[in-house]
Structure formats: C-alpha cells, structure tokens
PDB file of N, CA, C and O in Angstrom:
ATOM      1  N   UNK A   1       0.823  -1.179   0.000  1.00  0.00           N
ATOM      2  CA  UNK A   1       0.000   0.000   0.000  1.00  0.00           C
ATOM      3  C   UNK A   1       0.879   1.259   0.000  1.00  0.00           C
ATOM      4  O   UNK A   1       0.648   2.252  -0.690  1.00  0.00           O
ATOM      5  N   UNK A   2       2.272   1.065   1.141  1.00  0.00           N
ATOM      6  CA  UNK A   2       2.767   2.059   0.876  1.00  0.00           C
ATOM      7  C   UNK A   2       3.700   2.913  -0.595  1.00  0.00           C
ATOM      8  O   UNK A   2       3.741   4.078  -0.991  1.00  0.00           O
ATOM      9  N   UNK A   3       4.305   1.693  -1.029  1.00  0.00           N
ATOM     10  CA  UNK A   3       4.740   1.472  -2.112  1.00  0.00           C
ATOM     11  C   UNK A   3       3.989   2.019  -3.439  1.00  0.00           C
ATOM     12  O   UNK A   3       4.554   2.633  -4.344  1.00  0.00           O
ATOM     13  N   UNK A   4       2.305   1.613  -3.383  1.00  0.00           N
ATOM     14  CA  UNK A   4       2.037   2.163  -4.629  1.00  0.00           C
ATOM     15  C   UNK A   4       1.417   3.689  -4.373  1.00  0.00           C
ATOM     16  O   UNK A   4       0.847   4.313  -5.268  1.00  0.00           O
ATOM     17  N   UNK A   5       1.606   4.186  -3.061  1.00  0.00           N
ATOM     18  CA  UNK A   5       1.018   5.253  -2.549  1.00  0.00           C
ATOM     19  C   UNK A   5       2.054   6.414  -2.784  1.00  0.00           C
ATOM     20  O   UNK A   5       1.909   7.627  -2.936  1.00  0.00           O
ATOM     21  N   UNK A   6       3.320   5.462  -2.753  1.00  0.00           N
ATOM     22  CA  UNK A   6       4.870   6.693  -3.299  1.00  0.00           C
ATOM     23  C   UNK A   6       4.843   6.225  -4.744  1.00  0.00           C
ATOM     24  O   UNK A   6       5.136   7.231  -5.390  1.00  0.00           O
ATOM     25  N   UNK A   7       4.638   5.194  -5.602  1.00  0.00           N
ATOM     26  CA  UNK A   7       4.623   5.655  -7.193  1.00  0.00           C
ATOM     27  C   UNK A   7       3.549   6.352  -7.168  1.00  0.00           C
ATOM     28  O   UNK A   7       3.770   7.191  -8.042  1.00  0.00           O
ATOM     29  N   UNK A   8       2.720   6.524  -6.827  1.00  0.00           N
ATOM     30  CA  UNK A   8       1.581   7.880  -7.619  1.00  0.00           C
ATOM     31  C   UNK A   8       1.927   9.089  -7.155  1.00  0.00           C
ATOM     32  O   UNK A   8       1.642  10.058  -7.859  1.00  0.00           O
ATOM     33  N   UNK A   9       2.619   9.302  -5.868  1.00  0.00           N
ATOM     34  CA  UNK A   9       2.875  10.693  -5.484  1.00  0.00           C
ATOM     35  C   UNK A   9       4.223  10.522  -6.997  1.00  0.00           C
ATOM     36  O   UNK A   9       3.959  11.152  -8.021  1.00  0.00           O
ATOM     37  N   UNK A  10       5.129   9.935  -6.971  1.00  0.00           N
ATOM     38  CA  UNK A  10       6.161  10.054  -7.366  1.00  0.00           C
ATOM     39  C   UNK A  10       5.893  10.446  -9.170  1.00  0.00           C
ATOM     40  O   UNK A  10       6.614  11.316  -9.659  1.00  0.00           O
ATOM     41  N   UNK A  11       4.929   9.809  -9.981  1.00  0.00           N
ATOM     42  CA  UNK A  11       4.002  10.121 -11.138  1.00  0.00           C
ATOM     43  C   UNK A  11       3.309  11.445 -11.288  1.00  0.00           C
ATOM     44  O   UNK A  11       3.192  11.935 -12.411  1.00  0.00           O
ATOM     45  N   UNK A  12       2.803  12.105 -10.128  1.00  0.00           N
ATOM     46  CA  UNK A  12       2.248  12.997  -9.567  1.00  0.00           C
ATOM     47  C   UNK A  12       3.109  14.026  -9.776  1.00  0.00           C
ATOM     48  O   UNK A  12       2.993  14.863 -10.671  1.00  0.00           O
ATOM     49  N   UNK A  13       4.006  13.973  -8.928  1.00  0.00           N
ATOM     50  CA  UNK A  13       5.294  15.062  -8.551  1.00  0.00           C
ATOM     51  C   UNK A  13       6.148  15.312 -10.040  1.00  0.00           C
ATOM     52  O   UNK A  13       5.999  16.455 -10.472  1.00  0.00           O
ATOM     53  N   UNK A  14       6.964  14.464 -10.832  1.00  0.00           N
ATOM     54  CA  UNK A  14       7.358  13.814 -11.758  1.00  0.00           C
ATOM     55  C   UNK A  14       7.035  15.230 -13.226  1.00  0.00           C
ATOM     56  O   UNK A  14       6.070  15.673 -13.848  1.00  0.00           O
ATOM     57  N   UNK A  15       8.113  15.390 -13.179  1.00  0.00           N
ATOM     58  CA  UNK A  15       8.808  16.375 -14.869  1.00  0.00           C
ATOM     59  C   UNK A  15       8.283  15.653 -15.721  1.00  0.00           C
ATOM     60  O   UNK A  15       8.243  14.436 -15.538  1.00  0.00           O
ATOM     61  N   UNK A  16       7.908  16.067 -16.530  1.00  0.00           N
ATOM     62  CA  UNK A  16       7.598  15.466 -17.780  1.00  0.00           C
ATOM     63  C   UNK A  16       8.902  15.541 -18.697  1.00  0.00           C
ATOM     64  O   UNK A  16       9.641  16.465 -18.357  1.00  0.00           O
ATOM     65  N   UNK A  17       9.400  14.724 -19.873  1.00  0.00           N
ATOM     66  CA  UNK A  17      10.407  14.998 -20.400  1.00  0.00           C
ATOM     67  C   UNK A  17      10.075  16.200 -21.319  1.00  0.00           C
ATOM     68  O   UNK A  17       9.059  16.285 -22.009  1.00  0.00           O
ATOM     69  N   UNK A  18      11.503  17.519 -21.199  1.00  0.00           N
ATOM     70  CA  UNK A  18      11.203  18.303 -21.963  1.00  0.00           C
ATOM     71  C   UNK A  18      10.833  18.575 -23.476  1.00  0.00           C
ATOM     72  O   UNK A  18      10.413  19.575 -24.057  1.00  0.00           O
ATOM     73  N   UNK A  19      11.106  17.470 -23.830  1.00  0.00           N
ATOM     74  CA  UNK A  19      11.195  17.694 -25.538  1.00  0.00           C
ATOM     75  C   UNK A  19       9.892  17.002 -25.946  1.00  0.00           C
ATOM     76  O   UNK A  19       9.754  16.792 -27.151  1.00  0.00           O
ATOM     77  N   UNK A  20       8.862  16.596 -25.070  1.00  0.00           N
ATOM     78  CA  UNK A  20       8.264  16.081 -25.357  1.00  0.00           C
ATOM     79  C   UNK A  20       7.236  17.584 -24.653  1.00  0.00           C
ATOM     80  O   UNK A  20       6.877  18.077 -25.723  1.00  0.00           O
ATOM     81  N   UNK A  21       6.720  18.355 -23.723  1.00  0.00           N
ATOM     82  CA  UNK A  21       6.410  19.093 -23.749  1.00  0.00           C
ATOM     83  C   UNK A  21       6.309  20.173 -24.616  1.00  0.00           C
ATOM     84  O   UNK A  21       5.275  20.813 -24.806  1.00  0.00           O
ATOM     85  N   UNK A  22       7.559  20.406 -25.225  1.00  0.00           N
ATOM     86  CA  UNK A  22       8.119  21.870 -25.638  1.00  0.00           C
ATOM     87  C   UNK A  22       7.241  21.631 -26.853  1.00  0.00           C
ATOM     88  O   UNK A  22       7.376  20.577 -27.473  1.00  0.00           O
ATOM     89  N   UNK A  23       6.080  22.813 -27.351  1.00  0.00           N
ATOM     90  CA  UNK A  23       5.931  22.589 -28.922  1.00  0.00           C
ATOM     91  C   UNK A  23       5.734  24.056 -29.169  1.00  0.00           C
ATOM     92  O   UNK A  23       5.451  24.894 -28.312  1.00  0.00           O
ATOM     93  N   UNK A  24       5.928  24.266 -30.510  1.00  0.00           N
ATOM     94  CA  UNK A  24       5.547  25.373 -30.866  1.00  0.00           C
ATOM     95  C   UNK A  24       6.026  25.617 -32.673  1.00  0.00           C
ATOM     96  O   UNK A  24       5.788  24.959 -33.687  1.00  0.00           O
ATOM     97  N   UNK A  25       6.672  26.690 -32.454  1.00  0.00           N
ATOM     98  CA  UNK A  25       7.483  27.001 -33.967  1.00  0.00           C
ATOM     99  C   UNK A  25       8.423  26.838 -34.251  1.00  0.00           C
ATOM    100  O   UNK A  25       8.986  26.811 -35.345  1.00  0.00           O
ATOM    101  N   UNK A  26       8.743  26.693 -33.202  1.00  0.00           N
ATOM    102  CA  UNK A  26      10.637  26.520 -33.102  1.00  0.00           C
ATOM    103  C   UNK A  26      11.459  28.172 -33.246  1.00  0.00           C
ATOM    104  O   UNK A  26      12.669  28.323 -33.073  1.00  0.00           O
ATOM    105  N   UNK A  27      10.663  29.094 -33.532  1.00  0.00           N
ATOM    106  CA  UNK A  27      11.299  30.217 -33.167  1.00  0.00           C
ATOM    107  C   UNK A  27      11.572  30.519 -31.824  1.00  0.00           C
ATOM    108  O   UNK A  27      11.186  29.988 -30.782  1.00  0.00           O
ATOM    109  N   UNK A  28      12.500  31.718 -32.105  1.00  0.00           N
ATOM    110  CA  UNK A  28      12.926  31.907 -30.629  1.00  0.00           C
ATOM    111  C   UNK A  28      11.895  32.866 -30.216  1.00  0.00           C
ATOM    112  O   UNK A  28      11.281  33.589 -31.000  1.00  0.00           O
ATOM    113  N   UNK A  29      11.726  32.832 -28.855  1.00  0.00           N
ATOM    114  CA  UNK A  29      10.698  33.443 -28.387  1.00  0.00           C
ATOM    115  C   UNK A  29      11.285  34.964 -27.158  1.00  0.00           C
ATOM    116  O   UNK A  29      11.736  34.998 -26.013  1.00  0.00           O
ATOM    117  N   UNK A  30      11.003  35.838 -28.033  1.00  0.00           N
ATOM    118  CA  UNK A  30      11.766  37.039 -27.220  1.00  0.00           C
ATOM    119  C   UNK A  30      10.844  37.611 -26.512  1.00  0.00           C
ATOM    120  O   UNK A  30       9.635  37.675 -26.736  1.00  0.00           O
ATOM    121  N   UNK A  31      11.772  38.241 -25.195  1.00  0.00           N
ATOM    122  CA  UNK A  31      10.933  38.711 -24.042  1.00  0.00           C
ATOM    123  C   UNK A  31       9.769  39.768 -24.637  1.00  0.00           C
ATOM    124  O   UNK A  31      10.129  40.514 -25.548  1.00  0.00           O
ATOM    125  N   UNK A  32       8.560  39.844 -24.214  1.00  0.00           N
ATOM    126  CA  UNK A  32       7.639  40.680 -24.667  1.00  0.00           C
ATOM    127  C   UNK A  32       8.051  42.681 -24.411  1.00  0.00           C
ATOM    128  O   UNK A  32       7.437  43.557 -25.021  1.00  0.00           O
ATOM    129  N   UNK A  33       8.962  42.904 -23.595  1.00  0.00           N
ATOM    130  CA  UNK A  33       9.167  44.330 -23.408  1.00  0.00           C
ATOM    131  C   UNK A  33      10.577  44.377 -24.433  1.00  0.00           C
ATOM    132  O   UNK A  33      10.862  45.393 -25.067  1.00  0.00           O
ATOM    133  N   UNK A  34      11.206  43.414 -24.471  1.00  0.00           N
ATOM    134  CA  UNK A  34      12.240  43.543 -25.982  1.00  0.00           C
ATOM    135  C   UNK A  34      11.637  43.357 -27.306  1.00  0.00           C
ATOM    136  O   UNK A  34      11.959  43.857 -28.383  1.00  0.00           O
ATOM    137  N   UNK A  35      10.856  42.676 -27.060  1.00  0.00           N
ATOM    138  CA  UNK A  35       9.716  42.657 -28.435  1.00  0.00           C
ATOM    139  C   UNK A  35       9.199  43.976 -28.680  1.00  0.00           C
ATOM    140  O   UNK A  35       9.488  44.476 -29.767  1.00  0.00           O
ATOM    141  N   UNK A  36       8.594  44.538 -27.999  1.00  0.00           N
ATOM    142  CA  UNK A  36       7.702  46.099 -28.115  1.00  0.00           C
ATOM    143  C   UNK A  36       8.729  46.900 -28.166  1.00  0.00           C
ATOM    144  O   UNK A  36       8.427  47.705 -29.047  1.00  0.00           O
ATOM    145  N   UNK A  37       9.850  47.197 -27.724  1.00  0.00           N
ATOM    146  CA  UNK A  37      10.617  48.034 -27.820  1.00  0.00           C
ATOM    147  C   UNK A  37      11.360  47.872 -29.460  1.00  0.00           C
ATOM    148  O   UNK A  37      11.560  48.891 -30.120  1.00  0.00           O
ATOM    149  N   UNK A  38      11.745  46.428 -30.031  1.00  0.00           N
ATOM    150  CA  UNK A  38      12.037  46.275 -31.555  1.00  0.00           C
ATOM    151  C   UNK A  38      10.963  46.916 -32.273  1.00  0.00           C
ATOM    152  O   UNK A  38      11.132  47.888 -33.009  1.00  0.00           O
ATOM    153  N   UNK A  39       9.522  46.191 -31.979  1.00  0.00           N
ATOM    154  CA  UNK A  39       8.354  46.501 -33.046  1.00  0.00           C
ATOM    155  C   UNK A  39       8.643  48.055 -32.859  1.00  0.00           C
ATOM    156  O   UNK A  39       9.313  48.205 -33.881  1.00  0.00           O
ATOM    157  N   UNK A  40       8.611  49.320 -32.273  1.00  0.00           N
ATOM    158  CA  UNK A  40       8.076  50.342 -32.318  1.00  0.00           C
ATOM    159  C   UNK A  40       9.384  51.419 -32.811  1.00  0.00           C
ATOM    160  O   UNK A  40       9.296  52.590 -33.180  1.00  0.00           O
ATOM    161  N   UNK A  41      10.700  50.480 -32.653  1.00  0.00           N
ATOM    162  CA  UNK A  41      11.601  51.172 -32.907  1.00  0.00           C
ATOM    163  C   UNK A  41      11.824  51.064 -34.728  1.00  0.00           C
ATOM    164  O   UNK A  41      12.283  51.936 -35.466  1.00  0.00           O
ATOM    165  N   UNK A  42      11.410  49.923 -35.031  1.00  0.00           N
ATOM    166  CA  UNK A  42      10.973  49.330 -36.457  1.00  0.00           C
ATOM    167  C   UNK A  42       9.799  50.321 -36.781  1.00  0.00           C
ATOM    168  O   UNK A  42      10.004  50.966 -37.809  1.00  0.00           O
ATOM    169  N   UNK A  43       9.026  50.496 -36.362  1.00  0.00           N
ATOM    170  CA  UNK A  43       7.611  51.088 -36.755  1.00  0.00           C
ATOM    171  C   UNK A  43       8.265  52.991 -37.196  1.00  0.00           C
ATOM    172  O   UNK A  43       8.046  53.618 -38.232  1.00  0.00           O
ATOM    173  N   UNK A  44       9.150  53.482 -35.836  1.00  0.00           N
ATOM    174  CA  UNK A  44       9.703  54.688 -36.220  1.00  0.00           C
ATOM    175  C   UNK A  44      10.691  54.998 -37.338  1.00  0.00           C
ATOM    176  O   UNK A  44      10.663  55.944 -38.125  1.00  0.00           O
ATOM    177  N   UNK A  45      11.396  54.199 -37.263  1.00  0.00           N
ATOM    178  CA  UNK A  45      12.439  53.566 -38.623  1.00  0.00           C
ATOM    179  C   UNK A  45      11.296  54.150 -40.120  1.00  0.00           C
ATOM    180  O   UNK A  45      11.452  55.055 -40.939  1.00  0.00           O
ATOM    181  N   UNK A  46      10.268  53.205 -39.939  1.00  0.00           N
ATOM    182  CA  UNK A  46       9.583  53.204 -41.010  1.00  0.00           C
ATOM    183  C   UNK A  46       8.938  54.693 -41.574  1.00  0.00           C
ATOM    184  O   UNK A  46       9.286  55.476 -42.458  1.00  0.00           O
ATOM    185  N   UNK A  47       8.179  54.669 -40.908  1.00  0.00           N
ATOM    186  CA  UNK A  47       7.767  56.059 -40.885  1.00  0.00           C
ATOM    187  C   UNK A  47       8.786  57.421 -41.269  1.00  0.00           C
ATOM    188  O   UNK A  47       8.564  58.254 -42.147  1.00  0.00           O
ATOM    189  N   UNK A  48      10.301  57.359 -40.061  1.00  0.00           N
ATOM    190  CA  UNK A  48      11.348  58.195 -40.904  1.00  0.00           C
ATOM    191  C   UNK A  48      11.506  58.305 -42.109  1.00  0.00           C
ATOM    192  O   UNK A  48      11.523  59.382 -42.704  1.00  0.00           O
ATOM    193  N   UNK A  49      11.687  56.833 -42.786  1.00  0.00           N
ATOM    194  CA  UNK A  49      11.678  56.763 -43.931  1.00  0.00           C
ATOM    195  C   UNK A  49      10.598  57.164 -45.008  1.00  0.00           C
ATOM    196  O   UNK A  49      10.964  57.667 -46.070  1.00  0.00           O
ATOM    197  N   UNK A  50       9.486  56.978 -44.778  1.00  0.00           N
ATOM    198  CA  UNK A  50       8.395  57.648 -45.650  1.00  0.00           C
ATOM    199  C   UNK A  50       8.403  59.272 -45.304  1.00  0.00           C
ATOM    200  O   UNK A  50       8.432  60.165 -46.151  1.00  0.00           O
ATOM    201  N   UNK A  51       8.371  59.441 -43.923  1.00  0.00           N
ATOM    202  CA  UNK A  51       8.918  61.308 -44.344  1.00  0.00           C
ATOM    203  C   UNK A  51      10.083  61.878 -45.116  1.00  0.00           C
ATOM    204  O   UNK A  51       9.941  62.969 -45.669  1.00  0.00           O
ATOM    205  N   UNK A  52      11.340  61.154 -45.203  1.00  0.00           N
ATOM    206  CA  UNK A  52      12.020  61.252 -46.099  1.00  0.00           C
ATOM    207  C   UNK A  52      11.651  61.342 -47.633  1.00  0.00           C
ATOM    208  O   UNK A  52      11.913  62.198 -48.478  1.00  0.00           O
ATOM    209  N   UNK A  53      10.833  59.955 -47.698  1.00  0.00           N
ATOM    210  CA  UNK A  53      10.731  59.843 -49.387  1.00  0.00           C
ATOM    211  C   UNK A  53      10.087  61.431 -49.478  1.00  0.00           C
ATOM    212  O   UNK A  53      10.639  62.296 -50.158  1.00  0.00           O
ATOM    213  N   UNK A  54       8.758  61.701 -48.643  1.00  0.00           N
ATOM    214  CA  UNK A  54       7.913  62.701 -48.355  1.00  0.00           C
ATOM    215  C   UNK A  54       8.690  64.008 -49.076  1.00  0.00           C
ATOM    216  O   UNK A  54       8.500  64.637 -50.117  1.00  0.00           O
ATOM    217  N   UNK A  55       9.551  64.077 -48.104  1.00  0.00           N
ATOM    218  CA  UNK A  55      10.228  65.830 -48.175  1.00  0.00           C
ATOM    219  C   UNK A  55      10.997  65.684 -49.569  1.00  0.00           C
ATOM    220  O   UNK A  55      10.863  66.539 -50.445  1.00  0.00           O
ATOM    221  N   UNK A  56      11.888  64.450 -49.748  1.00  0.00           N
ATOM    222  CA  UNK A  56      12.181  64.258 -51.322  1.00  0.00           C
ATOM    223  C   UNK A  56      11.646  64.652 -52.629  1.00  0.00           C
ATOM    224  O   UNK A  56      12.210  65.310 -53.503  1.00  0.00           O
ATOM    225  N   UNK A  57      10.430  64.128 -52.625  1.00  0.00           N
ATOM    226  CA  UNK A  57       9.370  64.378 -53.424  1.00  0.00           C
ATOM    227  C   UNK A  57       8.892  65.955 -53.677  1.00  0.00           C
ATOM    228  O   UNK A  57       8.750  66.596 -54.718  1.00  0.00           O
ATOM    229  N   UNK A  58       8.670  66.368 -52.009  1.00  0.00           N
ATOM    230  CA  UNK A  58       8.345  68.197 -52.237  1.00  0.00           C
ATOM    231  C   UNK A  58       9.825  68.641 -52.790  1.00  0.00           C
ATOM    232  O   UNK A  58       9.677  69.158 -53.897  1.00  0.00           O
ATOM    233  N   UNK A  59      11.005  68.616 -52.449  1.00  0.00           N
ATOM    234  CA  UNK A  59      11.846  69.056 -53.196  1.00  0.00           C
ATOM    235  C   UNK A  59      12.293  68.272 -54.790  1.00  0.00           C
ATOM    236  O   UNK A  59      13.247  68.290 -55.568  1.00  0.00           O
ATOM    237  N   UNK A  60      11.514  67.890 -54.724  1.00  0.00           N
ATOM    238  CA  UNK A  60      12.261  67.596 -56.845  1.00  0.00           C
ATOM    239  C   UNK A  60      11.418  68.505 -57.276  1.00  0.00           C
ATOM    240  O   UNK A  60      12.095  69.009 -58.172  1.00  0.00           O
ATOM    241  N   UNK A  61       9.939  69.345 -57.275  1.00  0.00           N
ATOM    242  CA  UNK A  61       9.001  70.097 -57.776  1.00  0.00           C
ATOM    243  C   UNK A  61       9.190  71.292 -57.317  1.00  0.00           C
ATOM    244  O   UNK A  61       8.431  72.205 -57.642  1.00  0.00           O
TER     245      UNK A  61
END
C-alpha cells in the first residue's frame, strides 16, 4: 500500500520529459518588453523613412 502510494505521489510530482512538452514554432521566443521596444523602434524607422521619401518628393518640384 505504501509502495504504490509513493509511485503515484512520485508520477504525480514527476517532470515530464522536456522535448516532449516543448511545442511550438521553433522560433525563438523574445521577451515581450524587448519585443515592443524592436516593433516600435521598427515602426519609427519606417515612418522616418516615408517622411524622407515625403520631403524628397516636395523638393524635386
């Protein structure tokens, strides 16, 4: 009794193997406040750049 009372705690308690958990995309998964800080620094990037083309454009005319 005691015996199968410590395999079920021990089943219970018990890691699962990781590679058998882990699923997804296989990308790497970056912290969400380094994430928002890329996306928005990307997003300003972008935008610079279209005010550029912008002011380009008013100066060729």
């Amino acid at each position: 009794m005691l015996r199968t009372l410590l395999v079920r705690l021990r089943e219970w308690v018990a890691v699962e193997d990781a590679e058998d958990r882990v699923e997804g995309t296989g990308e790497a998964v970056l912290d969400p406040a380094y994430s928002g800080r890329y996306t928005a620094e990307r997003e300003l990037r972008r935008l610079s750049d279209a005010a550029d083309a912008e002011t380009d454009r008013h100066d060729e005319r």
